[in-house]
C-alpha positions as CSV (number, residue, x, y, z in Angstrom):
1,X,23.3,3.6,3.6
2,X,20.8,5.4,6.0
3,X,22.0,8.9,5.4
4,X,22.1,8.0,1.3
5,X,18.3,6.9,1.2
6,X,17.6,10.0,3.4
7,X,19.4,12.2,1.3
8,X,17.4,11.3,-1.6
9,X,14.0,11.5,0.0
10,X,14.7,15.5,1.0
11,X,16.0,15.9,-2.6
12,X,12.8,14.0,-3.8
13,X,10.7,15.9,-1.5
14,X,12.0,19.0,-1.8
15,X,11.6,19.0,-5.8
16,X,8.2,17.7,-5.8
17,X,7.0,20.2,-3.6
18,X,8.5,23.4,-5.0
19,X,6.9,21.9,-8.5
20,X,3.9,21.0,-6.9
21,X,3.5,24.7,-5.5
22,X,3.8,25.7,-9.2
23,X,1.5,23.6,-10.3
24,X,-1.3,24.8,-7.2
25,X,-0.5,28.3,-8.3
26,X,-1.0,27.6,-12.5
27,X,-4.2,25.6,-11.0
28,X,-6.0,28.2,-8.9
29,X,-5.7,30.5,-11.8
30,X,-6.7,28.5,-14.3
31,X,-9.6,27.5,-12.2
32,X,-11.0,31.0,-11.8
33,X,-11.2,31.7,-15.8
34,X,-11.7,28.0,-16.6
35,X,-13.1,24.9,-15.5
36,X,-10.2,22.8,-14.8
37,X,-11.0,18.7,-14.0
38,X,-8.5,17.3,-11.4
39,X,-8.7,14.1,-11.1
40,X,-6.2,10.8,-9.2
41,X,-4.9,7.7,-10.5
42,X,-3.0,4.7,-9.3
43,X,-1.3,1.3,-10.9
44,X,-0.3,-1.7,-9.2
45,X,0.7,-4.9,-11.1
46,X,3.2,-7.6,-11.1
47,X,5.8,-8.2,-13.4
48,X,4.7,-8.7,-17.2
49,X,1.2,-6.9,-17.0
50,X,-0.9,-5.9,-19.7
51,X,-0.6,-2.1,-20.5
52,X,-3.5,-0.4,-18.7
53,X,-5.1,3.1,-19.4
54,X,-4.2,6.0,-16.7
55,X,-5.5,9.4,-18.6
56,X,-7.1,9.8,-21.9
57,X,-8.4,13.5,-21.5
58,X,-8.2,16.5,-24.1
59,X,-6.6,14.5,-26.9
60,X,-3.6,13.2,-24.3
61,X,-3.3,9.5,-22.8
62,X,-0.7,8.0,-20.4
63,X,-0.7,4.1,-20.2
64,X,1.6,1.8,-17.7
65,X,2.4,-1.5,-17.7
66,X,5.1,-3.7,-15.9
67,X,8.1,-5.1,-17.1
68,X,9.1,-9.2,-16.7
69,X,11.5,-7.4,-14.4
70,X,9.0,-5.8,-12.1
71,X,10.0,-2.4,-13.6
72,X,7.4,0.6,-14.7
73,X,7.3,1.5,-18.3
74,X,4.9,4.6,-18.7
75,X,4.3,6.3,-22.1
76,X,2.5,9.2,-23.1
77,X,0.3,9.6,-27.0
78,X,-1.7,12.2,-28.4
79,X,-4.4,12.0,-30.5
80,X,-4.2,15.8,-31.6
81,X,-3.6,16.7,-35.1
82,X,-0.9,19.9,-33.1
83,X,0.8,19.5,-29.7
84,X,3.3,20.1,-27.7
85,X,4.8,18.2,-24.8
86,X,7.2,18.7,-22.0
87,X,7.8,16.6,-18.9
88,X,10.9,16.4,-16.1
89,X,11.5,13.0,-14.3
90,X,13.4,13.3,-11.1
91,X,15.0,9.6,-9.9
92,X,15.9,8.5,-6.5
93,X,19.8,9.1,-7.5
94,X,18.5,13.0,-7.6
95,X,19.2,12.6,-11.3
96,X,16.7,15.0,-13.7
97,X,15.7,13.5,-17.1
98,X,14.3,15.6,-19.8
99,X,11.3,15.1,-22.1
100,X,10.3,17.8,-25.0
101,X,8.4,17.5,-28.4
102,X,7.4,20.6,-30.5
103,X,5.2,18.1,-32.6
104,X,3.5,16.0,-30.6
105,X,0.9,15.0,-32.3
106,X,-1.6,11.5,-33.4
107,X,1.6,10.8,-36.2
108,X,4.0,10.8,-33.3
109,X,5.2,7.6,-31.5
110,X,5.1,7.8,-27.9
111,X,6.6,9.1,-25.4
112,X,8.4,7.6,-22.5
113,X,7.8,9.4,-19.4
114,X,10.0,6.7,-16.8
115,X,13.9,6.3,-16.8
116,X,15.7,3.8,-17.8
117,X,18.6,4.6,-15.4
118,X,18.1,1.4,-13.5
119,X,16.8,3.7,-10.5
120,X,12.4,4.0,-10.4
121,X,12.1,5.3,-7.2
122,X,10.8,8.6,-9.0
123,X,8.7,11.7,-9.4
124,X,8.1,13.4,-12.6
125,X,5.8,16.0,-14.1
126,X,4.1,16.1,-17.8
127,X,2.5,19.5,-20.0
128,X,0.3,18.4,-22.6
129,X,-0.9,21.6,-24.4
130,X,-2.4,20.5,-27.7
131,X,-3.4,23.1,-31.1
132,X,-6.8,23.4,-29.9
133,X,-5.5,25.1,-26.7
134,X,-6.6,21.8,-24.1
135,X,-4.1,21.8,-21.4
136,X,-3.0,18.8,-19.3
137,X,-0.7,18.6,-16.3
138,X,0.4,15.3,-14.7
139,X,2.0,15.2,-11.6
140,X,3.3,11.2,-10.7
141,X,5.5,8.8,-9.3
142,X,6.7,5.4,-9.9
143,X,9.0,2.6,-8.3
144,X,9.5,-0.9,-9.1
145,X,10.2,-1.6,-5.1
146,X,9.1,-4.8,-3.2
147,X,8.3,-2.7,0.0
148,X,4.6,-2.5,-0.9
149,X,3.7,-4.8,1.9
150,X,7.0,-7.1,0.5
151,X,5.0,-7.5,-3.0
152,X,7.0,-8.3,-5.9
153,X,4.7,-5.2,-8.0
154,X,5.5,-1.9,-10.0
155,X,3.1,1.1,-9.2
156,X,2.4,4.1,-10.8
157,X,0.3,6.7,-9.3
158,X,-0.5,10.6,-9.6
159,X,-3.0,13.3,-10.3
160,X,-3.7,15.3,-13.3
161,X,-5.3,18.5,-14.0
162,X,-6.8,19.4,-17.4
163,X,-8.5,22.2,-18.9
């Protein structure tokens, strides 16, 4: 069991750095032509929470909220009349799920951006571009574990970068 859950923290560790290395490098040159606003954020609820409000910058928003079962539910909107979106979730089986829309847009339902493989110990990464050229990049992770000081709470926490 000890060389399993070690397995999947290089795996996990591995991915989000390489992605996290693209992201620095997209970052510092955007931030030379642009004016790029990085910013953090963090949830921590119990089970059955309201929805609360990570991001709502350049026409994209990301909310959370808890499950009855402790688990994170994260979805993306966008308020843009054009928009595109793409985002990779990596789980803590080492499993890659894939999120794309062409048209996301204000008509659009949203998104999910956590699995619903069973597993949540997980990283994942969201583009927002909308028509107006606004781009924003998420970088975040999520678990439904207990081993938050043996709290029975979900959490979602990241960084975004938008320009």
């Amino acid at each position: 069991m000890r060389r399993t859950i070690r397995t999947r923290w290089l795996t996990a560790s591995a991915v989000a750095a390489i992605a996290l290395t693209g992201v620095t490098a997209a970052t510092a040159s955007a931030a030379s032509t642009t004016s790029a606003v990085v910013r953090t954020f963090s949830f921590i609820a119990k089970p059955s929470s309201k929805t609360a409000l990570l991001i709502n910058i350049d026409q994209f928003q990301m909310n959370a909220r808890c499950s009855p079962g402790g688990a994170p539910i994260i979805f993306g909107f966008s308020t843009a009349s054009v928009g595109d979106v793409f985002g990779r979730i990596l789980d803590g089986l080492g499993r890659l799920h894939s999120v794309h829309n062409t048209s996301f847009n204000h008509a659009s339902k949203g998104i999910l951006f956590s699995t619903s493989s069973g597993d949540y110990d997980s990283t994942g990464t969201v583009l927002f571009e909308s028509g107006i050229g606004k781009v924003v990049t998420v970088q975040y992770a999520f678990d439904n574990s207990t081993t938050l000081n043996k709290q029975n709470v979900c959490t979602v926490f990241g960084s975004y970068t938008a320009t």
